[in-house]
N, C-alpha and C positions, 0 to 999 in steps of 0.2 A: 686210296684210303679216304673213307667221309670223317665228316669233323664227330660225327656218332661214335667211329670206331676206334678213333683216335682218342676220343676222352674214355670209352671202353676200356681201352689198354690203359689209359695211364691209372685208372683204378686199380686193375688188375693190378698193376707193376707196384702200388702205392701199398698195398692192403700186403703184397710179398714182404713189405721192407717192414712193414709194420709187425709181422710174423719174426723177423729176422731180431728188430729191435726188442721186442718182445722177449724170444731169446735173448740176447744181452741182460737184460732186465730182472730178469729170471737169476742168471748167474750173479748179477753183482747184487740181487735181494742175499741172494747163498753167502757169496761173499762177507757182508755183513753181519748174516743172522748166525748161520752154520759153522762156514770153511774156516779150516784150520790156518791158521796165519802160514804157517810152512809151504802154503798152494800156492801163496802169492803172485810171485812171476809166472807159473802157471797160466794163472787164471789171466793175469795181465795177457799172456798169447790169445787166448780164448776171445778178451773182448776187443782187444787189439782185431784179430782177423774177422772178427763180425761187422768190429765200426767200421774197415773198411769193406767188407763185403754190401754193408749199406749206403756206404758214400758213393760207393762204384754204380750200384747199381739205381741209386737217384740222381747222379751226373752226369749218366750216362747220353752220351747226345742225340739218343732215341726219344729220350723221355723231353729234351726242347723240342725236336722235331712235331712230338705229338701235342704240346700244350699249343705251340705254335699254329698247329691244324685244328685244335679242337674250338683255341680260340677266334679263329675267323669264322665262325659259324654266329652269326645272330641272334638266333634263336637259341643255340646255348647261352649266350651272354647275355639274351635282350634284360632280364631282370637281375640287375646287379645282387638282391640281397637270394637268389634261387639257388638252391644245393649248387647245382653243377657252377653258378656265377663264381663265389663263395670258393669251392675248390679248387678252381681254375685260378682266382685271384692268390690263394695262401702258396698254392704248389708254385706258382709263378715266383711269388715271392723266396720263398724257400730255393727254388732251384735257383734262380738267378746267385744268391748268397753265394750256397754250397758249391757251386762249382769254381768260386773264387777259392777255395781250397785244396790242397794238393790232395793227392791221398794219404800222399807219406804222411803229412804234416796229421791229419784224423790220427791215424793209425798210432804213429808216435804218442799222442795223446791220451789215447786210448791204454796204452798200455803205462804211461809214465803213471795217470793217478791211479790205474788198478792198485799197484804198486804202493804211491803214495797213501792211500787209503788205508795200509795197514799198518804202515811206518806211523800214520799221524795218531790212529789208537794207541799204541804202543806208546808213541812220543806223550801223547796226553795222558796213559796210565803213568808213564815212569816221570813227570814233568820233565822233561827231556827232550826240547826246541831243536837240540842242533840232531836230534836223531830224526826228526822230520826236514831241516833245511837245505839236507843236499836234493829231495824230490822238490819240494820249492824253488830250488834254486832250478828246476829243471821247465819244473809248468811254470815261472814267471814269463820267459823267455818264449816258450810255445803259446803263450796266451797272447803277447805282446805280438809274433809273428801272424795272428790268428787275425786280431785287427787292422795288422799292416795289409792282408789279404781282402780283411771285409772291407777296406776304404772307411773315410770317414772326415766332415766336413771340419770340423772344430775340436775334438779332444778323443784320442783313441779309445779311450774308456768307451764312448759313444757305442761304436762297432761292439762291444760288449752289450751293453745296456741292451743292443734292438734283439741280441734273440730271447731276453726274456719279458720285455716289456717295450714292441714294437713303436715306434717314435719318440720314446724317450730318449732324451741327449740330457749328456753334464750340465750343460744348461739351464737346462728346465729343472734340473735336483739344485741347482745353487741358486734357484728362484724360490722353491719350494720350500728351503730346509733350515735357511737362517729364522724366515718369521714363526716358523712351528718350532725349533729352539728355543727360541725367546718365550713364545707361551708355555713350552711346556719348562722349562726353567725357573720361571718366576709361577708356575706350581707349586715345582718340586720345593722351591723356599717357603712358602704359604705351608704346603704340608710338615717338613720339619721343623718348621716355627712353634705349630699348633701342640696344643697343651694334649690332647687327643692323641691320644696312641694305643694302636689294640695290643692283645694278649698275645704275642708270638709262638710262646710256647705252646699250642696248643698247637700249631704244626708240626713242630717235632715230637708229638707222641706216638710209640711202637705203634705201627702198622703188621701185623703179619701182611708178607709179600703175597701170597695165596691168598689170602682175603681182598689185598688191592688186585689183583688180576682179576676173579672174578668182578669185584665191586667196578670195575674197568669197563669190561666187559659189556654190564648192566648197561653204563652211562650210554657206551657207544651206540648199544642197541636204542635205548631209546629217544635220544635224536635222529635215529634212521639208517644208520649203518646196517647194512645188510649183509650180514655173516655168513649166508646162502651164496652168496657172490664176495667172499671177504675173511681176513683172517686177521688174529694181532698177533704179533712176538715180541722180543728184547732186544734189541742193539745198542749199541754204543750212544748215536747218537738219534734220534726217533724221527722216522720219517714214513713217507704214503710213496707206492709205486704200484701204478699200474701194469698189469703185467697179461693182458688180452681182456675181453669183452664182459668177460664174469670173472674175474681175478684182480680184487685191487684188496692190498694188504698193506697192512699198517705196524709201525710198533712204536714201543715207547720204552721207557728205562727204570727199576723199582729202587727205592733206597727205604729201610723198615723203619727210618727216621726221618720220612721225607713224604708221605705220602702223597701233599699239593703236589710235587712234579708229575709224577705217574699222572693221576688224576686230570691235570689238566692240557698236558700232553697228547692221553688221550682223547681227551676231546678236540684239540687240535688237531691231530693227523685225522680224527674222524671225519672233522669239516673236509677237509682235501678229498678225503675217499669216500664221502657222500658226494661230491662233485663228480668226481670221475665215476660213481656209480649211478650219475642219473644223465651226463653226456648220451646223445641221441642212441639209438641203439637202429633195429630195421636192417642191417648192410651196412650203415652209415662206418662203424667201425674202421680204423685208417685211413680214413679222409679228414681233411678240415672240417665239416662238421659236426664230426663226435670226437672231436681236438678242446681241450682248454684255450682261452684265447690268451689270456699272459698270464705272467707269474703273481703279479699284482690282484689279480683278479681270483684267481687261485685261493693266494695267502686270504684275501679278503672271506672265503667259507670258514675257513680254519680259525681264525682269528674272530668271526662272529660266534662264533661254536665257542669257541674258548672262553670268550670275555664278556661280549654282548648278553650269550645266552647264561652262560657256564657259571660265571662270578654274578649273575644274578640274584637280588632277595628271592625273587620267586623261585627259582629254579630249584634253590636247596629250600625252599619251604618244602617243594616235595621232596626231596634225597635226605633232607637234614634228616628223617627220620629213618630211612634205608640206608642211610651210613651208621648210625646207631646199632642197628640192628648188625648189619655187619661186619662190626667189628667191638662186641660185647664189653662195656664197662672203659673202654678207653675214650667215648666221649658223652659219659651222660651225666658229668657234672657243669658239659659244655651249653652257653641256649645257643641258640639260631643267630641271635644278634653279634655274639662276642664271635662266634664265628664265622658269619658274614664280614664285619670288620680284618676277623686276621686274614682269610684269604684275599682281601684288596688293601688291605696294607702296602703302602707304598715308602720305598727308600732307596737311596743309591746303591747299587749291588754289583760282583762283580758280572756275573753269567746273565747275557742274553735271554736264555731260555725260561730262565727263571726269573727274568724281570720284573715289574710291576707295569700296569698300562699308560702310567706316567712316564716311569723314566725308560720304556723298550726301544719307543723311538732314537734317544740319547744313543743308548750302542749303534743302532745303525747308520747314525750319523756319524757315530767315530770310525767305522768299517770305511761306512763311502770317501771318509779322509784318507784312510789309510789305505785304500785299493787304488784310488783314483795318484795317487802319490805313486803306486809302485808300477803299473802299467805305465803311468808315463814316464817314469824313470828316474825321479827327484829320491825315490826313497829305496833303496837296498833288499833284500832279502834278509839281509843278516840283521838290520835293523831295526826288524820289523818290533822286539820283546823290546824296546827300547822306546821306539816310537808309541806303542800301543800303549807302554805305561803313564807314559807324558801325558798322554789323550784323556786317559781313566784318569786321571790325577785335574787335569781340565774340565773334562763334563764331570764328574761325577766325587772328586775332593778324594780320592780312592787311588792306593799302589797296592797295584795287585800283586799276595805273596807270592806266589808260583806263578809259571807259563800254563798249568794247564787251569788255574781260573780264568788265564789270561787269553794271550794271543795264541793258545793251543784247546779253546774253549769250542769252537765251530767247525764242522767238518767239512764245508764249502771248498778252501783253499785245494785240499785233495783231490777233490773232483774235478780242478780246474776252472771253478763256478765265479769267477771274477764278474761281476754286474748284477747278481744276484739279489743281494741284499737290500737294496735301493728298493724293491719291490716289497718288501717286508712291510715299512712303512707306508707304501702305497696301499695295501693289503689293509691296514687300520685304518685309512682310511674311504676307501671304499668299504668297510665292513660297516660303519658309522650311516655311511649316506643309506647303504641298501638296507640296515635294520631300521632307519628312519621311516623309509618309505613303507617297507611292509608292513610296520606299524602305523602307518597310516592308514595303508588299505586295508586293514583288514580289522581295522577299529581297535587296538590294544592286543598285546600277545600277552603278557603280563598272568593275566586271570587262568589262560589257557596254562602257564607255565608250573603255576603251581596247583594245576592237579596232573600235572605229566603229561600233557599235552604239547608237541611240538611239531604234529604235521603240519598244520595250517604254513608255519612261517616255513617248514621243511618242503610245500609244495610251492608256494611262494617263489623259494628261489628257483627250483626246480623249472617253470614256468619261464620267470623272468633272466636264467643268466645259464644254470645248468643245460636246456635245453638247447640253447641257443646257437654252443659249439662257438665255432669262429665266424658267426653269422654275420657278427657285429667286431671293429678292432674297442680294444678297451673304453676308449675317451667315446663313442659312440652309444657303447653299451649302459656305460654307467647312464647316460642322457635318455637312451632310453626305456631305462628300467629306474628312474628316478625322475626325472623328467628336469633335471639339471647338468650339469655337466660337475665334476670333482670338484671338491672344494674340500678346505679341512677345516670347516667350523661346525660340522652336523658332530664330529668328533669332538674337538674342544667344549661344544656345550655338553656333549654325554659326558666329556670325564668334568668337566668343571661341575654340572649336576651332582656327579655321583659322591664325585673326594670329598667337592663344598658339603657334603648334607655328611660325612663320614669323618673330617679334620674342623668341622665347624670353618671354613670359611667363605 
């Protein structure tokens, strides 16, 4: 076999599992959107036998055999950053991991959060922890096994952390996370000091639901979601899945008193699924580079889309008049200004999702306490509505009434998604650096925003990060699509900018 046919096949084998996964994907979007809760365990067999039908068949030790041959070929490697360099390095990476996993152990996993998934809706419709904590109690223990298999120098978390945000360690977040606390803290005090405070209520006025879908709709199309290759719906909790080459779908959640959620929501999941909708295309497809390179980098479209762009004056200079229209006599005794204000309104709250940009980091700081506590073993299971209050009551002066504002607020834990969240905050912060720079290149986006213009910064990224695949690992890519390496003061000056000119300070 030459080192040609050998990287041949391993395509071949890679682009199957991507079909396989695909499927999977397919089922638990159903899961979510569609399936009747009653399917549950069901469906747990379904992605149970797929996870492992793709574990088997990427550890399989044909597939070392072939990266092993394809890598001694020179000429496939001689240019580190060339498609086939680039594939061979992620697959390398990736296979080495996975086969430090059983299959049981996939498998089991597989099927514990299908499971969990539906118990933790239920648990957070009924506020009702302990009907979610016998599956918790199940994925703590398969999580904590998962790391004891991926190895790890300094803290098991670690072995979480790299499959969503490759070389990040515990470490590096407890270098990171105290001095962006402090700044963003001694905000949050600056902000509810200030005499300055918007009009709230003018977010809880009646939305028809139908009105917000379409009005939804609108926003995504016109930051560039492509609904030709793309869909939205309603779930529980809102999320982006890619599910093949022209298939990445999005949802979000309505409340007819609540219409900033929807709203911005969708334009978060839209950032995600403009990303995955501008990934290399060509064949490229189930290779590393028509891959996202981390999570971090991910959350960073979604989170420019959402906040950068979205809670922009400009942006609603244009919409504030297409929302009006939209929804007839519910805001036109509203101007521009007092609206502007209430949608970047900031204060302690309890739900993540619905954050403000000051204090969203806050929750994810109390997560990475409280994850990095329970994988290594300081902190319980059963503890957790206990622990999680103490936390809210520490960042944020707040005990949350119920578990499902609380520690039954995020869907993460059901999916077994321990290391997650950490990337969230990375995500705001690369959102910061790479809006800086595109406004630089391209001399002010601002003008362009408010007449509905959003390609420029939409091709922008396209160019600099979207195309790019896993070309670059994260801390590479940011340096060379900004030409610095991460840093979180391109962010503290945008929100210091923004709140100082909105709270007077």
């Amino acid at each position: 076999m030459t080192p040609e046919q050998a990287y041949s096949d391993l395509v071949r084998r890679m682009k199957e599992i991507a079909v396989l996964g695909n499927t999977a994907g397919v089922l638990g979007w159903d899961q979510e959107v569609n399936m009747p809760a009653a399917n549950a365990p069901y469906r747990g067999e379904q992605l149970s036998l797929l996870a492992g039908m793709c574990h088997q068949k990427f550890t399989d030790p044909q597939v070392g055999e072939w990266l092993t041959k394809a890598e001694s070929f020179k000429v496939l490697m001689g240019d580190p950053l060339s498609d086939t360099a680039v594939n061979l390095r992620e697959w390398r990476h990736s296979y080495d991991r996975s086969r430090k996993l059983p299959q049981r152990l996939v498998e089991e996993m597989a099927s514990v959060t299908a499971n969990a998934q539906v118990a933790w809706v239920e648990a957070r419709r009924d506020n009702k922890f302990s009907h979610f904590l016998p599956w918790l109690e199940k994925i703590i223990p398969l999580t904590q096994e998962q790391a004891k298999c991926y190895g790890y120098l300094d803290h098991s978390y670690d072995a979480l952390l790299e499959d969503y945000e490759p070389g990040l360690t515990t470490a590096k977040l407890n270098e990171l996370f105290p001095p962006l606390k402090k700044s963003l803290s001694d905000m949050v005090a600056k902000i509810t000091a200030s005499k300055h405070q918007p009009d709230l209520s003018i977010l809880q006025r009646p939305c028809d639901v139908g009105g917000q879908i379409a009005f939804c709709r609108k926003l995504a199309q016109a930051i560039g979601f492509d609904f030709d290759k793309g869909r939205i719906d309603v779930s529980a909790h809102p999320f982006t899945t890619g599910l093949g080459p022209n298939d990445t779908r999005i949802t979000t959640r309505f409340e007819e008193t609540n219409f900033e959620n929807a709203f911005f929501s969708t334009l978060h999941e839209s950032g995600h699924g403009i990303y995955d909708q501008n990934l290399p295309g060509n064949g490229h497809y189930g290779t590393p580079r028509a891959s996202a390179v981390s999570l971090g980098i991910h959350e960073s479209q979604s989170r420019l889309w959402e906040n950068l762009v979205g809670r922009s004056l400009a942006f609603w200079k244009f919409f504030f008049p297409e929302l009006k229209k939209s929804f007839p006599g519910v805001f036109d005794d509203v101007s521009l200004e007092a609206f502007y204000f209430a949608i970047n309104h900031s204060a302690p709250s309890f739900i993540r999702t619905e954050s403000d940009e000051v204090t969203y980091n806050l929750h994810v700081c109390l997560r990475f306490d409280i994850e990095t506590a329970l994988i290594g073993g300081s902190l319980k299971a059963s503890e957790i509505p206990t622990a999680w209050n103490a936390a809210v009551k520490q960042y944020f002066g707040l005990v949350p009434p119920t578990d499902t504002v609380g520690c039954l607020q995020d869907v993460h834990w059901s999916h077994g998604s321990f290391g997650y969240f950490p990337t969230y905050t990375l995500g705001n912060l690369y959102s910061a650096q790479f809006f800086a720079a595109a406004n630089k290149d391209l001399g002010g986006l601002e003008a362009g925003f408010e007449k509905g213009d959003f390609k420029p910064l939409k091709n922008w990224l396209t160019e600099k990060i979207h195309s790019q695949g896993q070309r670059y690992r994260a801390n590479d890519l940011v340096k060379v699509a900004t030409g610095s390496p991460l840093t979180s003061q391109p962010f503290l000056d945008y929100l210091g900018k923004k709140f100082g000119a909105l709270y007077g300070f």
